[in-house]
N, CA, C and O atoms as a GROMACS GRO file, in nm:
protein
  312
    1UNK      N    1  -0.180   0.594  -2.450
    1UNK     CA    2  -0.248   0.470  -2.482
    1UNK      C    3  -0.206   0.363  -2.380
    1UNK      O    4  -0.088   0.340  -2.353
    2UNK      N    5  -0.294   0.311  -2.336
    2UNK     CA    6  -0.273   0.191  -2.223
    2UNK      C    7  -0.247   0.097  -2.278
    2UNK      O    8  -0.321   0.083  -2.375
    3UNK      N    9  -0.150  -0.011  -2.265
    3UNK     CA   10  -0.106  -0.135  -2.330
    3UNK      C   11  -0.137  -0.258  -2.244
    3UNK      O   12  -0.154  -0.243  -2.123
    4UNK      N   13  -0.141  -0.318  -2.272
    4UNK     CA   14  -0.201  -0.483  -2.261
    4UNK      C   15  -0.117  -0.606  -2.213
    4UNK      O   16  -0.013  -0.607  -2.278
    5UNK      N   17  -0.120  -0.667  -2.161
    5UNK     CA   18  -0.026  -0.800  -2.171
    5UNK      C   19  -0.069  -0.913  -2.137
    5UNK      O   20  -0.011  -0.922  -2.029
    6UNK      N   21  -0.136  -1.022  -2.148
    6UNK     CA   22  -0.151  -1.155  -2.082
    6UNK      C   23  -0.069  -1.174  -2.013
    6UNK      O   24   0.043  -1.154  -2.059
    7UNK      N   25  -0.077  -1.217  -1.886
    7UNK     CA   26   0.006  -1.270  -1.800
    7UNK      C   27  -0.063  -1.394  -1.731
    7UNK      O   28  -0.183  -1.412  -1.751
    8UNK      N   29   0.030  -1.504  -1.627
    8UNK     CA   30  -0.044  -1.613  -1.589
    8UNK      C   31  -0.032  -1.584  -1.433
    8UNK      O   32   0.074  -1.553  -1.379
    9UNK      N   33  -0.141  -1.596  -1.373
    9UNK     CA   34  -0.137  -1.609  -1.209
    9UNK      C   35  -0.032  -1.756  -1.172
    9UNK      O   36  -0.011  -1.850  -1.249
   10UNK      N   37   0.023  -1.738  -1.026
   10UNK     CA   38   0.044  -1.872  -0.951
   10UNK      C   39   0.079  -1.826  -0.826
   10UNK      O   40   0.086  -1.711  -0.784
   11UNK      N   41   0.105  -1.965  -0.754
   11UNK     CA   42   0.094  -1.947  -0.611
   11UNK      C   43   0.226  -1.923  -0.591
   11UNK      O   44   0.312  -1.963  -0.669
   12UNK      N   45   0.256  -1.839  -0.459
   12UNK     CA   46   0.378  -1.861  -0.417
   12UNK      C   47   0.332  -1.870  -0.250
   12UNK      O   48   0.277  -1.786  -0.180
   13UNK      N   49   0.379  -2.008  -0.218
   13UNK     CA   50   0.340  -2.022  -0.067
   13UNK      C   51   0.152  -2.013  -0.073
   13UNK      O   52   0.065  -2.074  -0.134
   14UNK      N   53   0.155  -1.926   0.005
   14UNK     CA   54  -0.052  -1.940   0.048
   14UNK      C   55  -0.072  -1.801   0.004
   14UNK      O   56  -0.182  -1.752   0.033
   15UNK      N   57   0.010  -1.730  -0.059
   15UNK     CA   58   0.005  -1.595  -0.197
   15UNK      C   59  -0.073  -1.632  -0.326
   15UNK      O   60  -0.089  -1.746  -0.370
   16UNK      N   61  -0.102  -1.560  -0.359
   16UNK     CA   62  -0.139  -1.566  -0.529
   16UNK      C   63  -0.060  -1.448  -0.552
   16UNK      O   64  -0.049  -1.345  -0.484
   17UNK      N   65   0.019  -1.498  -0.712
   17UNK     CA   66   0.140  -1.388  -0.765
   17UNK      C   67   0.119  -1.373  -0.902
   17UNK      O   68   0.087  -1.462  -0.981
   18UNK      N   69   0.143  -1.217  -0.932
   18UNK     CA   70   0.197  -1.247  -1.110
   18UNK      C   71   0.344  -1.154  -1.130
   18UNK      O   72   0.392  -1.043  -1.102
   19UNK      N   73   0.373  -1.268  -1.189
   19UNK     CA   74   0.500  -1.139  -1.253
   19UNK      C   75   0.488  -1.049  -1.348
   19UNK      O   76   0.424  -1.069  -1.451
   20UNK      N   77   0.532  -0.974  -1.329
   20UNK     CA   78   0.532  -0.830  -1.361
   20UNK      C   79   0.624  -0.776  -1.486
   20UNK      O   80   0.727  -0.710  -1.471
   21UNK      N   81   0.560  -0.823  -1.634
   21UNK     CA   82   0.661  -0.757  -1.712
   21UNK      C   83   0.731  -0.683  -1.728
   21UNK      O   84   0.687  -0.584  -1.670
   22UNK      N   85   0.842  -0.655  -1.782
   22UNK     CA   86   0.975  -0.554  -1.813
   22UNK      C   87   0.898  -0.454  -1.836
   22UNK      O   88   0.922  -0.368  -1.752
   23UNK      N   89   0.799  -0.414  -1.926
   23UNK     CA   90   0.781  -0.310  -1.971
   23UNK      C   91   0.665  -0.248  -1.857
   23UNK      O   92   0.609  -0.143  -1.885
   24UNK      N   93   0.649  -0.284  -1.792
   24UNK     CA   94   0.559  -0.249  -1.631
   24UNK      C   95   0.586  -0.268  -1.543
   24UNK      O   96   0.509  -0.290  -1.450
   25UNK      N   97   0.757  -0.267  -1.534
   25UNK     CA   98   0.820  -0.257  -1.404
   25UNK      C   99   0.784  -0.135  -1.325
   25UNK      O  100   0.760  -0.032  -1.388
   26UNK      N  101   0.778  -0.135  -1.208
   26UNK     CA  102   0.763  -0.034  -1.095
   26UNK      C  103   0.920   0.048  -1.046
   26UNK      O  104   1.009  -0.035  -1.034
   27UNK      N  105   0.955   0.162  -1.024
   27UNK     CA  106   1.084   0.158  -0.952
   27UNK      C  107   1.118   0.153  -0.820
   27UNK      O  108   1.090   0.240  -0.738
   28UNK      N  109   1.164   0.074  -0.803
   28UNK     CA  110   1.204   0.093  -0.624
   28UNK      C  111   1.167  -0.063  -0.607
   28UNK      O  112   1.168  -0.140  -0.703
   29UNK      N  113   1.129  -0.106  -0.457
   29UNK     CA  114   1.104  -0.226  -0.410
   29UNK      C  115   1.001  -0.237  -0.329
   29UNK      O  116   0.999  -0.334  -0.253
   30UNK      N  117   0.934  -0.178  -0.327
   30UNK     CA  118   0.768  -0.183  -0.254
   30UNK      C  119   0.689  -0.087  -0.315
   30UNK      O  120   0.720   0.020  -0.368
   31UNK      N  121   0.548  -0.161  -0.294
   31UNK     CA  122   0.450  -0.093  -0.387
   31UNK      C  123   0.348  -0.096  -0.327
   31UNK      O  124   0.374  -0.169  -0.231
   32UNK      N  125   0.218  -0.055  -0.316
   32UNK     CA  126   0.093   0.004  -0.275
   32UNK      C  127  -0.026  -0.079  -0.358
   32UNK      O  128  -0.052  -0.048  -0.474
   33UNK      N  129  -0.084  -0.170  -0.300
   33UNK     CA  130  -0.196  -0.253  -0.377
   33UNK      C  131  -0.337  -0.195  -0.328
   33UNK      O  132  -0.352  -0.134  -0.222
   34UNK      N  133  -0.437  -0.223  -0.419
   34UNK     CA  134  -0.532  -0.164  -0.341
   34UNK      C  135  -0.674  -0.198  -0.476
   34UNK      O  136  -0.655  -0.188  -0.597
   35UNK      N  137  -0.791  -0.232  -0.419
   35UNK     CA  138  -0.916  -0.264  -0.532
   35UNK      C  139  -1.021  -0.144  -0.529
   35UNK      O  140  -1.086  -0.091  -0.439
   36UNK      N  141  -1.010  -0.124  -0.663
   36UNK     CA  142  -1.110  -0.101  -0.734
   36UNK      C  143  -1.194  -0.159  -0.824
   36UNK      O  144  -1.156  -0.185  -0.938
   37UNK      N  145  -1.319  -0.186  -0.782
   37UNK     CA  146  -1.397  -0.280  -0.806
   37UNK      C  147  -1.332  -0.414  -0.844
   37UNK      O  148  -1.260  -0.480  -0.768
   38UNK      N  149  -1.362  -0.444  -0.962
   38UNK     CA  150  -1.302  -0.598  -0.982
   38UNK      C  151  -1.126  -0.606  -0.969
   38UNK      O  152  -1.057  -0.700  -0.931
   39UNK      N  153  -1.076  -0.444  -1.024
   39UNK     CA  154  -0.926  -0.409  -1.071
   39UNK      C  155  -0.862  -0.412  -0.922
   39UNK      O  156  -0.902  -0.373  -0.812
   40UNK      N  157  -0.761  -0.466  -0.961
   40UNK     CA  158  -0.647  -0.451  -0.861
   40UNK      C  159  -0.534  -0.347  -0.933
   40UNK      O  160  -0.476  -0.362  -1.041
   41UNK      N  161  -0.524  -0.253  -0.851
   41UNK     CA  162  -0.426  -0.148  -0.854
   41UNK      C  163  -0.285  -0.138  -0.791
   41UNK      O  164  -0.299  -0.122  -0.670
   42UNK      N  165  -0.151  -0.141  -0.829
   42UNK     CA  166  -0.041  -0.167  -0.781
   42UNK      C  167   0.036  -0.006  -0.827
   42UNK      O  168   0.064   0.020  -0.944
   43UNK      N  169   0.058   0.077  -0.726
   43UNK     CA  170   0.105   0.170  -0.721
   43UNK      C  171   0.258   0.184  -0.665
   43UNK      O  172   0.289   0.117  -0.566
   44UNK      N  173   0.345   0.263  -0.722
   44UNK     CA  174   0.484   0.243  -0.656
   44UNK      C  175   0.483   0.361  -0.570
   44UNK      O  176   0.423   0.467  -0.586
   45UNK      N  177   0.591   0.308  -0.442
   45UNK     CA  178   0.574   0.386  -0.327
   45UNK      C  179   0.647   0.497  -0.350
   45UNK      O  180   0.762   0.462  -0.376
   46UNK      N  181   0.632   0.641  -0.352
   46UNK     CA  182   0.765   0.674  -0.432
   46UNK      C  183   0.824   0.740  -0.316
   46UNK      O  184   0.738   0.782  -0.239
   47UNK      N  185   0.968   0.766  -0.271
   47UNK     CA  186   1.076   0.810  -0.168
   47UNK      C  187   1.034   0.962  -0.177
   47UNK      O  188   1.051   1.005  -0.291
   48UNK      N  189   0.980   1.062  -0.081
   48UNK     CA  190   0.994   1.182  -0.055
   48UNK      C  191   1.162   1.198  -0.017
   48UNK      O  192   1.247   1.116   0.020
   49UNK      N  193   1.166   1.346  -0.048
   49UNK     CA  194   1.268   1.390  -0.006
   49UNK      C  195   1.256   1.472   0.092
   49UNK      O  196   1.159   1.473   0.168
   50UNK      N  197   1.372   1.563   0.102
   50UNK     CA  198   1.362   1.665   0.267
   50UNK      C  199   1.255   1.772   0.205
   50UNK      O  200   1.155   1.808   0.267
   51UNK      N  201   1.285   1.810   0.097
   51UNK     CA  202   1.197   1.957   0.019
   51UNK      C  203   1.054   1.922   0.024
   51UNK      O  204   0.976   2.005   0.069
   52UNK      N  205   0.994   1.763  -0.034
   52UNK     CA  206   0.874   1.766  -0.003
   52UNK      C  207   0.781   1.736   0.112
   52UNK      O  208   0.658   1.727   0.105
   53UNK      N  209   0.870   1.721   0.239
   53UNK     CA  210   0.854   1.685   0.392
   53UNK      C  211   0.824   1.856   0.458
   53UNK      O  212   0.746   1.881   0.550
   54UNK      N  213   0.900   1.947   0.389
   54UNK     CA  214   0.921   2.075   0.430
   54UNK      C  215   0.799   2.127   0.371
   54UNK      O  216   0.739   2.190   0.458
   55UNK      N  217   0.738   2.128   0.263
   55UNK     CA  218   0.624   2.158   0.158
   55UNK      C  219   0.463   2.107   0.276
   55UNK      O  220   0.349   2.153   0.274
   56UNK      N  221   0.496   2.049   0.322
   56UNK     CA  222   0.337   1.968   0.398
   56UNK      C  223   0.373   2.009   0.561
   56UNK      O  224   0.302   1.995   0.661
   57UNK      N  225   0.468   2.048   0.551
   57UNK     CA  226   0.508   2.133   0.742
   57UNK      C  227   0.396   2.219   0.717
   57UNK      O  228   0.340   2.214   0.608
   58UNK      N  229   0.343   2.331   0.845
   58UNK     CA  230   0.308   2.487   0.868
   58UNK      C  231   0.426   2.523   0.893
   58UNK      O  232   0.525   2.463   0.933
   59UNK      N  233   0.389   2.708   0.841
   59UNK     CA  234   0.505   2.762   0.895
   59UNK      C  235   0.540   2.801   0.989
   59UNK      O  236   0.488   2.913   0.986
   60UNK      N  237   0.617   2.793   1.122
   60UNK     CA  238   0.663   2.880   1.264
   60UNK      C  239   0.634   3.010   1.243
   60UNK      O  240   0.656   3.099   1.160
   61UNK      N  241   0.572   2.990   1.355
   61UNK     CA  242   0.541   3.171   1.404
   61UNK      C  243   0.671   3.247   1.413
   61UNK      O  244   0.777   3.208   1.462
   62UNK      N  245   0.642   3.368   1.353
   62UNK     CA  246   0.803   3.449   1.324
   62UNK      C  247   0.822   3.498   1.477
   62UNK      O  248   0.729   3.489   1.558
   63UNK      N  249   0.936   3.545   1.507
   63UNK     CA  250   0.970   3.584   1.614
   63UNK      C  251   1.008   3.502   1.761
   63UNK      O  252   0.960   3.388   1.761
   64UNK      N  253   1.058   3.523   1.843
   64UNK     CA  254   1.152   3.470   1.957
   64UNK      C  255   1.031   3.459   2.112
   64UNK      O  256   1.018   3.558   2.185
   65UNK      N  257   0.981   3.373   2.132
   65UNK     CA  258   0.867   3.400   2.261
   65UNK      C  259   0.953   3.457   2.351
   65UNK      O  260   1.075   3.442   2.340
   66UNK      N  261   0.884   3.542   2.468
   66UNK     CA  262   0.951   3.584   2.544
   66UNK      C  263   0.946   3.497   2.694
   66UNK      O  264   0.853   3.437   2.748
   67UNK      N  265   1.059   3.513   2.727
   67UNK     CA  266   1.125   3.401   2.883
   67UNK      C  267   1.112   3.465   2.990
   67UNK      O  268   1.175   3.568   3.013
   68UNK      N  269   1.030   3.413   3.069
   68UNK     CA  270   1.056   3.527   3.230
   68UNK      C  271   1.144   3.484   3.284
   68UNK      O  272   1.219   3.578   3.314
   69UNK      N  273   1.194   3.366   3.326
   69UNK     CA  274   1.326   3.313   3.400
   69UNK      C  275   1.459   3.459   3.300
   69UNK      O  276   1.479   3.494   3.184
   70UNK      N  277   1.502   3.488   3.410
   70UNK     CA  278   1.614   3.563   3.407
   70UNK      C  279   1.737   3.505   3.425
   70UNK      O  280   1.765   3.403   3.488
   71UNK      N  281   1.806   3.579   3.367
   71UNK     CA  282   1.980   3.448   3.310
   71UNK      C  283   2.040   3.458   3.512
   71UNK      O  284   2.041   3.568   3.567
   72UNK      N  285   2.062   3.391   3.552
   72UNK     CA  286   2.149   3.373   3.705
   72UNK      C  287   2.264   3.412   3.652
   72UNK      O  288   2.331   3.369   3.558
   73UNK      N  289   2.280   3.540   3.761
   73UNK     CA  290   2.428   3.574   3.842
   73UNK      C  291   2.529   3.548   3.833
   73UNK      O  292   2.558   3.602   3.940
   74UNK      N  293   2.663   3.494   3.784
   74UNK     CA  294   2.764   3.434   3.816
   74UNK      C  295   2.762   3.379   3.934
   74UNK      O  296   2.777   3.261   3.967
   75UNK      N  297   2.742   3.473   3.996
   75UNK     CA  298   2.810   3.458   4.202
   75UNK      C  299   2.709   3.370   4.245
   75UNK      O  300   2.740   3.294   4.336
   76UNK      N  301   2.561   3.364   4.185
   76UNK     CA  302   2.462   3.288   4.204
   76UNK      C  303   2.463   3.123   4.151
   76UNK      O  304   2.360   3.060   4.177
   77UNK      N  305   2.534   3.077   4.104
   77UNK     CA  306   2.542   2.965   4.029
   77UNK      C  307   2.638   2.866   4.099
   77UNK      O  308   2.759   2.892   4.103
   78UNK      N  309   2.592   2.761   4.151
   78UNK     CA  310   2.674   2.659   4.229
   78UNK      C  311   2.787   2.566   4.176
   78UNK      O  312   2.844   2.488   4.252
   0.00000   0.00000   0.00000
């Protein structure tokens, strides 16, 4: 069930702001605004981790490419 709250607009600087009740706090400190039709939508940004950075990679081709340069000589090496 979606809940409700009156809240009052005001300016801050050449902003228009509302504060954001306790019970519709966001977590973290930046958030994602964005309109749908008349609605303004405030989404929280949420922190990926390493696992879901690894999840949206492709996977490496299996195996070692092969090198034509050949390893130098000892006696060859300056």
């Amino acid at each position: 069930m979606t809940e409700h709250r009156h809240v009052r607009l005001f300016r801050n600087g050449r902003n228009q702001a509302v504060r954001i009740p306790v019970e519709f706090e966001l977590p973290g400190n930046e958030a994602i605004i964005h309109r749908e039709g008349e609605r303004l939508v405030i989404e929280p940004i949420r922190k990926r981790g390493l696992v879901a950075l690894l999840k949206t990679m492709k996977p490496i081709e299996p195996g070692i490419p092969e090198i034509d340069d050949a390893v130098p000589k000892p006696e060859d090496v300056i």
